[in-house]
Every structure is written in C-alpha cells, then in structure tokens.
C-alpha positions as CSV (number, residue, x, y, z in Angstrom):
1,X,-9.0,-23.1,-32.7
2,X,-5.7,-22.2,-31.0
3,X,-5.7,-21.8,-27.4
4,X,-4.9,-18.5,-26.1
5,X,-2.4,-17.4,-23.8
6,X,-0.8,-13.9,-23.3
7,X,1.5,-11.6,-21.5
8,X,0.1,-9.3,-18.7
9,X,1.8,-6.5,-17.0
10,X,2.1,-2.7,-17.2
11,X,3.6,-1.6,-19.5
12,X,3.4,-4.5,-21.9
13,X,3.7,-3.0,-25.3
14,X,7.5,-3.7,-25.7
15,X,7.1,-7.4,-24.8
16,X,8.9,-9.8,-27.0
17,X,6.8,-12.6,-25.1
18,X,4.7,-12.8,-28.5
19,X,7.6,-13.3,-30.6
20,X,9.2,-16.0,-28.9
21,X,5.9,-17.9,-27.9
22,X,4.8,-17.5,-32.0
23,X,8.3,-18.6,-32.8
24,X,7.8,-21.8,-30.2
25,X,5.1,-22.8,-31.3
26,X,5.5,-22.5,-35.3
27,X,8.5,-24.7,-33.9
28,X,6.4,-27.7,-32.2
29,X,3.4,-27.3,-34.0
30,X,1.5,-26.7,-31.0
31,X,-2.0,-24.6,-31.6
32,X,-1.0,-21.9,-29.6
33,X,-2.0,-17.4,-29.7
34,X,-0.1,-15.6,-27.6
35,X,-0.7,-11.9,-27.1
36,X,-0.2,-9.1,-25.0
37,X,-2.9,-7.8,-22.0
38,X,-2.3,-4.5,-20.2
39,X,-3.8,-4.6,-16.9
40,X,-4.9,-1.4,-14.8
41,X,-2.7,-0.9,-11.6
42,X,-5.2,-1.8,-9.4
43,X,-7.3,-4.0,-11.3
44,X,-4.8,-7.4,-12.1
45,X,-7.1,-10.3,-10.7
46,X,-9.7,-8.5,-12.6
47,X,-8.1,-8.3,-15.4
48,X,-6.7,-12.6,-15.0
49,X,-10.0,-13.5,-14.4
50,X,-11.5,-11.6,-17.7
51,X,-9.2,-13.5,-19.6
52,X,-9.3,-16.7,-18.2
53,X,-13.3,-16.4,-18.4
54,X,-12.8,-15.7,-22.5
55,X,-11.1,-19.0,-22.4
56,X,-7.2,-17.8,-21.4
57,X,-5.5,-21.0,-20.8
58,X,-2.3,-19.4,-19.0
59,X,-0.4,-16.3,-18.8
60,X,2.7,-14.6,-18.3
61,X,3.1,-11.9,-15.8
62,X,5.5,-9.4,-16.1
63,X,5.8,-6.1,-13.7
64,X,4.4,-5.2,-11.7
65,X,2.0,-8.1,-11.1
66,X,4.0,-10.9,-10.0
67,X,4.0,-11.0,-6.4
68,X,0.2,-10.2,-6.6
69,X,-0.2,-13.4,-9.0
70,X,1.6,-15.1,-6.3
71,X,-1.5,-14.0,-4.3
72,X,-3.8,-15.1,-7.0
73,X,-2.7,-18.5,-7.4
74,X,-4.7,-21.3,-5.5
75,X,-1.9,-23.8,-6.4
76,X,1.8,-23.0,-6.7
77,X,5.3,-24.8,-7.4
78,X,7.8,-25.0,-5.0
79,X,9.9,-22.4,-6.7
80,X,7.1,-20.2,-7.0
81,X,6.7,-20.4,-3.2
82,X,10.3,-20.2,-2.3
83,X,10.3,-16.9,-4.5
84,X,6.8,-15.6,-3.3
85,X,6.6,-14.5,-6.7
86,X,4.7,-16.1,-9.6
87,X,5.6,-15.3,-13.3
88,X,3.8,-18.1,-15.0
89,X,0.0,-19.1,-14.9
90,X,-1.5,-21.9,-15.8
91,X,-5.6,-22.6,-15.1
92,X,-6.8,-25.2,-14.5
93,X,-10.1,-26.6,-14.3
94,X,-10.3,-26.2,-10.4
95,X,-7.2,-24.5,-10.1
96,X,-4.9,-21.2,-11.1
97,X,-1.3,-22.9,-10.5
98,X,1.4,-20.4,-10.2
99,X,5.2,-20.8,-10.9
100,X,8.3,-18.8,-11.2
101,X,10.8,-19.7,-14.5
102,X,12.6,-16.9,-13.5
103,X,15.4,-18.8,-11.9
104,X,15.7,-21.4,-14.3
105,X,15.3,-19.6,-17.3
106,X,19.1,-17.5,-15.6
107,X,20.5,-20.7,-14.9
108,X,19.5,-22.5,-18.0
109,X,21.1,-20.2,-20.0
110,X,24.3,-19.7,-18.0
111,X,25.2,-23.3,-17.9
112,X,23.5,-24.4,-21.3
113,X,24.1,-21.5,-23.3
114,X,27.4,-19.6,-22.1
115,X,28.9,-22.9,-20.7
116,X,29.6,-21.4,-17.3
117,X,30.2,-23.5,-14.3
118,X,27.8,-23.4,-11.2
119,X,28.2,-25.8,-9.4
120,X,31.4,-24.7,-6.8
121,X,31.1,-21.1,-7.8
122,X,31.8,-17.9,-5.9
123,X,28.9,-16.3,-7.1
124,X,27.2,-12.8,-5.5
125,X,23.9,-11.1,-6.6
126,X,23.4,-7.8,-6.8
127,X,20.5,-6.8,-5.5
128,X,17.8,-7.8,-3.4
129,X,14.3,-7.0,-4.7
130,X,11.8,-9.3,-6.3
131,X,14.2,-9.8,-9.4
132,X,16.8,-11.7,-7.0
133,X,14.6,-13.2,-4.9
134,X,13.0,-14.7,-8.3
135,X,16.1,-16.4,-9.3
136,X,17.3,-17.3,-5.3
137,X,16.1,-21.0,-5.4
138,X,17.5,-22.0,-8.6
139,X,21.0,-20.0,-8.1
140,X,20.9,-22.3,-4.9
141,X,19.8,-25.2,-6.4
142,X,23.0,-25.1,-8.9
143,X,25.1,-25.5,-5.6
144,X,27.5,-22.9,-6.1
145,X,30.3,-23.0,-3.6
146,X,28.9,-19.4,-1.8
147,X,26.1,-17.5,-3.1
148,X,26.1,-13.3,-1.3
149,X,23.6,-11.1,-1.8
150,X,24.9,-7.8,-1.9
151,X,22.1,-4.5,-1.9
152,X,22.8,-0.8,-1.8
153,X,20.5,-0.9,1.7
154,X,22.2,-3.7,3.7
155,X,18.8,-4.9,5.5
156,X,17.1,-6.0,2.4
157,X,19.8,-8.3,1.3
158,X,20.2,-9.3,5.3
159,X,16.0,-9.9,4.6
160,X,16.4,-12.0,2.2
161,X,19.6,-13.9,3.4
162,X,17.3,-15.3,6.4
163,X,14.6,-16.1,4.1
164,X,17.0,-18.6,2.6
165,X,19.3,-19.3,5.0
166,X,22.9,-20.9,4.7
167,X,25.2,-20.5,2.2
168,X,23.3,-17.2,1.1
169,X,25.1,-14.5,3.3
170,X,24.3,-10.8,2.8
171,X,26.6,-7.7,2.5
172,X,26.6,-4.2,1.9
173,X,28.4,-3.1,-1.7
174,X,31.5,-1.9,0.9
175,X,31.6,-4.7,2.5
176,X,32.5,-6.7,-0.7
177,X,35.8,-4.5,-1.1
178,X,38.7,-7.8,-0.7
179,X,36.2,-10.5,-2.0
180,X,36.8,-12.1,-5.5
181,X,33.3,-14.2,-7.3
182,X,33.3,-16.3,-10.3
183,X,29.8,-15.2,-11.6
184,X,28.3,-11.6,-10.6
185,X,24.9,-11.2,-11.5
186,X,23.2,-7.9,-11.6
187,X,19.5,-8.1,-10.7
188,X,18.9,-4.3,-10.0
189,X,17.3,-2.0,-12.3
190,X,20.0,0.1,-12.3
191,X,20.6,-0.5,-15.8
192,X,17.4,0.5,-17.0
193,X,18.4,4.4,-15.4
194,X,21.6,4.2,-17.4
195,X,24.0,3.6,-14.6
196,X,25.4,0.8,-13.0
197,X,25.5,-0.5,-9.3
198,X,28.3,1.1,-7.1
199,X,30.3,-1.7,-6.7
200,X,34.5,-1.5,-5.3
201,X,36.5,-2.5,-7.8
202,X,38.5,-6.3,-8.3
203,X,35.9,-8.4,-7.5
204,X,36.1,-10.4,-10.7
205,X,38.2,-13.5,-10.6
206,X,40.0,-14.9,-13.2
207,X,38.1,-15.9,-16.2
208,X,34.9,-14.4,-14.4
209,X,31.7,-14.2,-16.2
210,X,29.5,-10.5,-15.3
211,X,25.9,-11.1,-15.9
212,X,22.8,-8.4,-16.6
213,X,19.8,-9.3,-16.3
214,X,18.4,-7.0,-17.8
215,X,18.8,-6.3,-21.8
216,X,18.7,-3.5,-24.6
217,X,20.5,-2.2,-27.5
218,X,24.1,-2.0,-26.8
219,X,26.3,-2.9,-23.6
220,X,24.3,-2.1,-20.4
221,X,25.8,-0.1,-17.8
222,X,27.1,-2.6,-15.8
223,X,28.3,-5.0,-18.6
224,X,30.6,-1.9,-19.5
225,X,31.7,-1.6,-15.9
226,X,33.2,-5.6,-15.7
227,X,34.3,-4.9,-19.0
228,X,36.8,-2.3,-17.8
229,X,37.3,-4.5,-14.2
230,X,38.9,-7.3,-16.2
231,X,35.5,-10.0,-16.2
232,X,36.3,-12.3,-18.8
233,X,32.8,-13.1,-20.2
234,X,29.7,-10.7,-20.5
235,X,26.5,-11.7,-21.0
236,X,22.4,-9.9,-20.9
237,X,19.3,-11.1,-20.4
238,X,18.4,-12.2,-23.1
239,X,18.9,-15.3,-23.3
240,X,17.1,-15.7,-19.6
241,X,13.9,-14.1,-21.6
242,X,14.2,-16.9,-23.7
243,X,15.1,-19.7,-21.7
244,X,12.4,-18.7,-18.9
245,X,10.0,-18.9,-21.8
246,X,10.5,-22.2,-22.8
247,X,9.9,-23.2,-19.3
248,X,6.5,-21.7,-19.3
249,X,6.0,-22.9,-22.8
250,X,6.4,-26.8,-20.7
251,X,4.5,-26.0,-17.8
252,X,1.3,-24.8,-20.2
253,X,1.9,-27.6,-23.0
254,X,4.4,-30.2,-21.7
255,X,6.4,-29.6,-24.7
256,X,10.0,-28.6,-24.5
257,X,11.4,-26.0,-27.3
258,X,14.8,-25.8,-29.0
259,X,15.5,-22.2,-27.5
260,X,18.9,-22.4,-29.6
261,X,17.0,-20.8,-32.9
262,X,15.2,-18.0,-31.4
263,X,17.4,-16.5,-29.3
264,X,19.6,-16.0,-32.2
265,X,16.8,-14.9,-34.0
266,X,16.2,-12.3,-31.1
267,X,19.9,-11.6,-31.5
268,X,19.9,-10.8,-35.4
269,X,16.8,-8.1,-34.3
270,X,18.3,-6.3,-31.8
C-alpha cells in the first residue's frame, strides 16, 4: 500500500500539489498517494489530526493554515521557526515536525533554474505578509549584498525588518524612488486582484530579473509592469511550486527529484 500524503488548505480544489507529487513519485518509484483535503476555517488541527489518525504520513499546507501548523507542530526546522510559518508536515511517531520550503523552493529556482546571481545582489521584496516572511531566511541565507523589504504600510515591513535584523532594512514604496535592485520579488497578492504593487518607476538595474510569486495564465500584473520598466528577465512562480515541492518530497521520503521534467511538464499545461 502506498503511503498517503495530501494537500490541506481552503480552497484546495485548484492545487497542482497532486500533479507534481504523482509526477515525483512515478519519477523515483517511491509508493507514494497524494491528494487534496479541504479543511473548515476553524477546524485545521482537527482536520491534521483526522488524517494523520487514517494513517497520513505528512502534508502540505497551503492558505490559510500555515501559521496555525506552525502552532501545530511539536518539532520544527530552523527555517520553519525563523518564518513562524510551517508549509510542510511530516509525523512522526512521537512527533508532528514542521518546516517551511517556501524559501528554498524561490531560491532554488532562481539560482538553479533562471541562472540568477544571489549572492552580492541588490535585491528588495515586495511585501511583508506571511508570503515574505516565508522566504526571509533563505533570501538571507543566499547573502545577497542588501535585501529591503518594501510594503504599502511602512510598519509591517519595519515589523519584519527587526524580526531579522541587519542587512534586511525596510521602506515604504516612496521611499524606494532613487534606488536601483538586481532581483525584485513580488510576494504580495496584488497579482491575484489583477493589479500590480505601486511601485516609482527605474528601480530595475541593468540586466535585472522581476520575479512573481505568484502564477496563472498569461503575464501577471506585475511581470507586465518590469516588462515596460526595462527588467531584463521575468519569471512566475511556478517554478517555486515545483521546487518547494521537491523539498517536501525530501523531508517526507529523503529522496531528491529531478524537478527539471515537471516543471516543464506544468509549463506545456498551462
């Protein structure tokens, strides 16, 4: 019998989580089912514990459950800590351990897949909600040569700057007006309500790369926008979905995927 892992969030139903988890593990040959679980608002650790008791051996957690899996966890990584936000679980036999792939999955697939250079980068994050403070630790980890947090309300970036302290410096979107980055990622959901974060124009350097992370059909808002500002390289998040997967697919089987194959495979489909 295959062991059984899922998906959990609200909504759920347009997760390509099973796609890429069946894909993995027709890949490595491990026995893996992978679904999808909708979980009530107020009912997640009712809903974790359900499935871990039909014999679950690890989930995903999508929104908006992951700072309460954070909660949920009696063991976490480091990351997952540094985040305070868990997207990956794993149980245990005398443990839930939680861990965010978030970050890694974003760096993973701008440094192995679009061949852009961290390390000494001007980089600046739009946003300041769960999504950046997901992918914080491992933008930081990369050792870019400044990492700003930039957020429509100036205190949550400034909240969020302290929480990580030096180089992470926050400013307001005005503020940035003068400034030039090598990398700007977009973690806001702005995308999603068909616009795209009020930025001031020139902030992309020469041969800069704009990032989304978020994904659809088409150029999202804010790719469009760095398109017309001169950014030399676009790129969605697609390629994080996959990437953060095949971290998760590690931390549950301690076997690594190619990625490579199915996030073209995700490409061809969209």
């Amino acid at each position: 019998m295959p062991d059984r892992y899922a998906v959990v969030g609200n909504p759920v139903a347009h997760s390509k989580s099973p796609l890429i988890h069946a894909e993995f593990a027709r890949q490595t040959g491990e026995p893996v089912e992978y679904g999808r679980v909708l979980a009530p608002l107020d009912a997640f650790a009712a809903t974790i514990e359900r499935f871990r008791a039909e014999g679950g051996k690890g989930a995903n957690v999508t929104l908006p459950f992951k700072e309460e899996a954070f909660r949920l966890a009696t063991r976490l990584s480091d990351r997952a800590r540094r985040a305070e936000a868990v997207n990956t679980l794993r149980f245990d036999a005398d443990a839930i351990f939680g861990d965010n792939t978030d970050g890694v999955g974003l760096v993973n697939d701008l440094v192995r897949n679009l061949g852009v250079k961290l390390a000494g980068a001007r980089i600046l994050l739009v946003g300041a909600g769960g999504a950046a403070r997901g992918v914080t630790p491992s933008l930081l980890e990369a050792k870019p040569a400044s990492l700003t947090v930039a957020n429509r309300t100036v205190p949550r970036a400034e909240e969020l700057a302290r929480a990580f302290g030096a180089p992470l410096v926050a400013r307001s979107f005005a503020a940035l007006a003068g400034e030039q980055f090598d990398v700007i990622v977009n973690a806001t959901s702005a995308s999603l309500a068909g616009e795209a974060p009020a930025l001031p124009a020139g902030l992309y350097a020469l041969g800069a790369t704009a990032y989304d992370m978020m994904y659809g059909k088409g150029e999202t808002p804010f790719l469009a926008s760095a398109r017309a500002q001169g950014a030399a390289r676009l790129a969605d998040g697609l390629g994080m979905l996959v990437e953060q997967a095949a971290e998760s697919f590690f931390i549950w089987r301690g076997v690594r995927p190619d990625t490579a194959p199915v996030l073209a495979l995700l490409r061809s489909l969209a």
